[in-house]
N, C-alpha and C positions, 0 to 999 in steps of 0.2 A: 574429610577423612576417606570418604569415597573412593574419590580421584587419587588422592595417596596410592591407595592401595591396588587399584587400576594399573597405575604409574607404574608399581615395581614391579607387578604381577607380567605386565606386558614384557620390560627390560628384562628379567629372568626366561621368558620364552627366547628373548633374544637371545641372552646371551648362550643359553643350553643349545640353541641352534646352532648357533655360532662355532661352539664346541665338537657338537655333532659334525658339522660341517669339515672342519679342520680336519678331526679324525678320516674321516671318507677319503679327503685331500691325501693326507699322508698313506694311506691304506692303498693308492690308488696312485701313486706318484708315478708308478714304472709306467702304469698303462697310459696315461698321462701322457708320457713321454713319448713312449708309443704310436699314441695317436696322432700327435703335434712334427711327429717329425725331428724332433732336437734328440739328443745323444741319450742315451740310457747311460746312465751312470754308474760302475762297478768296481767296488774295492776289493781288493782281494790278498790276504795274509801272507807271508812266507818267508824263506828265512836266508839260504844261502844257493850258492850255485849249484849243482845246474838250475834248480830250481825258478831263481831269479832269470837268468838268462832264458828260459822256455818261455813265462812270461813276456820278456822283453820281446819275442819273436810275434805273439799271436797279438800284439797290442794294436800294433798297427794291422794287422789282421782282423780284429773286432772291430779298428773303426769304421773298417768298411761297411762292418754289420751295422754299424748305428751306434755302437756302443763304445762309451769314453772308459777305459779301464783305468786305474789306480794303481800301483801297485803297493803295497807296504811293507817294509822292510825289519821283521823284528828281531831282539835279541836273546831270545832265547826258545825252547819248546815250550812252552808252557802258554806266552802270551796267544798265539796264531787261537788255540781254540779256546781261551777265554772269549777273545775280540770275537769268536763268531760268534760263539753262543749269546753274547750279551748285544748281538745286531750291531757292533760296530764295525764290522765288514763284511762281505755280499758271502764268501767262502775265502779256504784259504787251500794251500798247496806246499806241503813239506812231510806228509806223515804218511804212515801205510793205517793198514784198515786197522789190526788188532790192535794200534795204536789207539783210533780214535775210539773204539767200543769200550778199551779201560776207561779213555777219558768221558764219554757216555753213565760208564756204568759209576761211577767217581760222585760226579756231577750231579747225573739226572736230568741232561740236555741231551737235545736231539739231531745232534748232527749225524750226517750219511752220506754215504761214499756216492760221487757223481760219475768217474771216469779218471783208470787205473791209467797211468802216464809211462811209467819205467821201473823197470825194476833194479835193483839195485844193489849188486852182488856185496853181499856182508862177508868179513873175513875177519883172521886173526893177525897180527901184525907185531913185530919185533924190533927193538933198534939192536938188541943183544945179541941175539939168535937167528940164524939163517934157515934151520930146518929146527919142523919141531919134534923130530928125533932128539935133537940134544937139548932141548929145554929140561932144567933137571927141574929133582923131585922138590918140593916145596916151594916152585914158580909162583909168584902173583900174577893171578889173570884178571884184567879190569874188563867190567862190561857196562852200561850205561843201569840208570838207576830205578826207571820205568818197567814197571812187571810185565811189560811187552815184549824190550829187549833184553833183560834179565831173560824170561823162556829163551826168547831166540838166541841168545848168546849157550847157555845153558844145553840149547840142543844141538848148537852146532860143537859144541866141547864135547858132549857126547857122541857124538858121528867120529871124532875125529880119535876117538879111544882112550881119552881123558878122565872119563868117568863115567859113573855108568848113574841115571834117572829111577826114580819111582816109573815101572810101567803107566802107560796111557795117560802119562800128567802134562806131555806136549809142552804148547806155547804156555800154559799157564805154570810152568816149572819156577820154584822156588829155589833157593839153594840148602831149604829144607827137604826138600827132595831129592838130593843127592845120595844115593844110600850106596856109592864106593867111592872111595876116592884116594885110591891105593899109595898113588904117588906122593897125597899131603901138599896138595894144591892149596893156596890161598886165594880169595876172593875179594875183588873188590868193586864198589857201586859209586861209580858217579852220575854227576849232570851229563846228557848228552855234548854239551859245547865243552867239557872238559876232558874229553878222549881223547882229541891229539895232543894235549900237554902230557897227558899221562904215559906216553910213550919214553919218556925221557926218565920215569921213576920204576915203571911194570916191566914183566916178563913177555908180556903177552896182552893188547890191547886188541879186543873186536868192535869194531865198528864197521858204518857203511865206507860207499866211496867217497861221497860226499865232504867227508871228514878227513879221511886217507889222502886224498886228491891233492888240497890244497898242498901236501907232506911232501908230494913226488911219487905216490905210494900209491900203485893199484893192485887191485884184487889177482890180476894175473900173469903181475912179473914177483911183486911182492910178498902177498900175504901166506905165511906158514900152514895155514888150514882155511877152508871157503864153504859155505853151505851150499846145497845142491840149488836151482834155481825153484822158486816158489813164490809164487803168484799171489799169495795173500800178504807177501811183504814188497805189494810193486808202493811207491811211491804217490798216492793216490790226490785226484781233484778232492774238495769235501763243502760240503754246505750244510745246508738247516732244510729241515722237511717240513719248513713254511717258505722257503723258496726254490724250492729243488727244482721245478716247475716251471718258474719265469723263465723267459726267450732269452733274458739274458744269459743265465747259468749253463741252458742249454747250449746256446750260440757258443761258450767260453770251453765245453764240454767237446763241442766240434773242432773249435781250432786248436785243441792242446791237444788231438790227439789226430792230429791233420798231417797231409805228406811235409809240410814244414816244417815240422816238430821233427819228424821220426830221420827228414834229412841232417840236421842239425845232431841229434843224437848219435847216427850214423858216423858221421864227419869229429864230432868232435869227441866225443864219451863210448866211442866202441867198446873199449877195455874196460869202462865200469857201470854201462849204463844202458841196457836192453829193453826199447819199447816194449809197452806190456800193452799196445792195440796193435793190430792188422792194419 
């Protein structure tokens, strides 16, 4: 009975080691890599051009650095910062900040901005209407459905003399906060991916370039009204503030905001796409 009990007491030390061990293992993988010499491994979220295409530039640029990037491809906004928060990719790259703090504050994850990319002039855009002098009164204006770009859409209708906001309610503007709206505008909230179809049904579609681009459509031959340029809507890197840190992040943080990048930007996205580094 002794021995028995010897027996399992021992295999339990084992195997709680064993466990132990594993975990350290995984806790430890990057540094691992690190030290070994073999490629640091990095996946990273996003959604459409340029986006994908800036990527594809600093890939071969990382592996110089040691590091094998991933890229992943999704479809829609929503997935990019579930997949980070829940560690199924290193960061991701398609959103601006006050984007990610709603989805922070939503959630109750901790993703954080690494390294702002481009910025990305947001406008309002027409297939009906060439100036929006003659957009008449009870126009539907589509804006995406995210209380990020609801505010931003919201204050750029108000710059443009469309309506007039609750004072100091900014980015967090509701379309309860709308307290004129003389002309008997209509409002409408979609999915992000459903703005350029909605230009075939709307008066007035705001979105970025991103969106616009693939149409024919930039911010400045096209768009009827443009927000002024601001920096808290650049297009930003983003990760988790348990990796923010690692050489890798960092190293990815370097080459996306490297003279390769901002050549690229330069050459190809002048009309809708302004590095937001030096």
């Amino acid at each position: 009975m002794k021995k028995s009990m010897i027996l399992v007491l021992t295999l339990m030390v084992i195997l709680v080691a064993g466990c132990g061990a594993n975990t350290a293992s995984n806790t430890n993988t990057n540094s691992t890599a690190e030290n070994s010499g073999e490629p640091i491994k990095l996946k990273v979220a996003t959604l459409i051009p340029p986006m994908t295409d800036i990527l594809d530039i600093v890939k071969p640029l990382l592996k110089e650095d040691g590091i094998e990037l991933e890229v992943v491809v999704l479809s829609d906004n929503v997935q990019p910062n579930e997949a980070l928060a829940n560690k199924e990719v290193d960061a991701n790259f398609f959103q601006h900040v006050p984007y990610m703090e709603q989805f922070n504050a939503s959630k109750g994850s901790e993703l954080v901005s690494i390294q702002p990319v481009y910025n990305a002039i947001y406008g309002g855009y027409s297939k009906r209407f060439k100036d929006i002098a003659v957009l008449p009164d009870g126009a539907t204006l589509v804006m995406a459905n995210d209380p990020s770009n609801i505010g931003r859409s919201l204050e750029m209708f108000e710059a443009a003399g469309l309506i007039t906001l609750k004072e100091g309610v900014g980015i967090k503007a509701t379309q309860a906060d709308i307290t004129d709206n003389p002309r008997k505008f209509k409002f409408a909230e979609v999915d992000l991916l459903m703005l350029a179809r909605m230009l075939d049904d709307a008066d007035l579609v705001a979105m970025t370039p991103a969106y616009a681009s693939p149409l024919g459509l930039t911010p400045k031959k096209n768009a009827l009204i443009t927000e002024s340029e601001d920096a808290k809507f650049a297009i930003t890197l983003v990760a988790r503030s348990d990796n923010k840190d690692t050489i890798a992040i960092k190293k990815l943080a370097e080459r996306i905001s490297g003279p390769e990048v901002k050549k690229f930007l330069k050459d190809n996205y002048a009309d809708i796409a302004l590095p937001a580094f030096k």
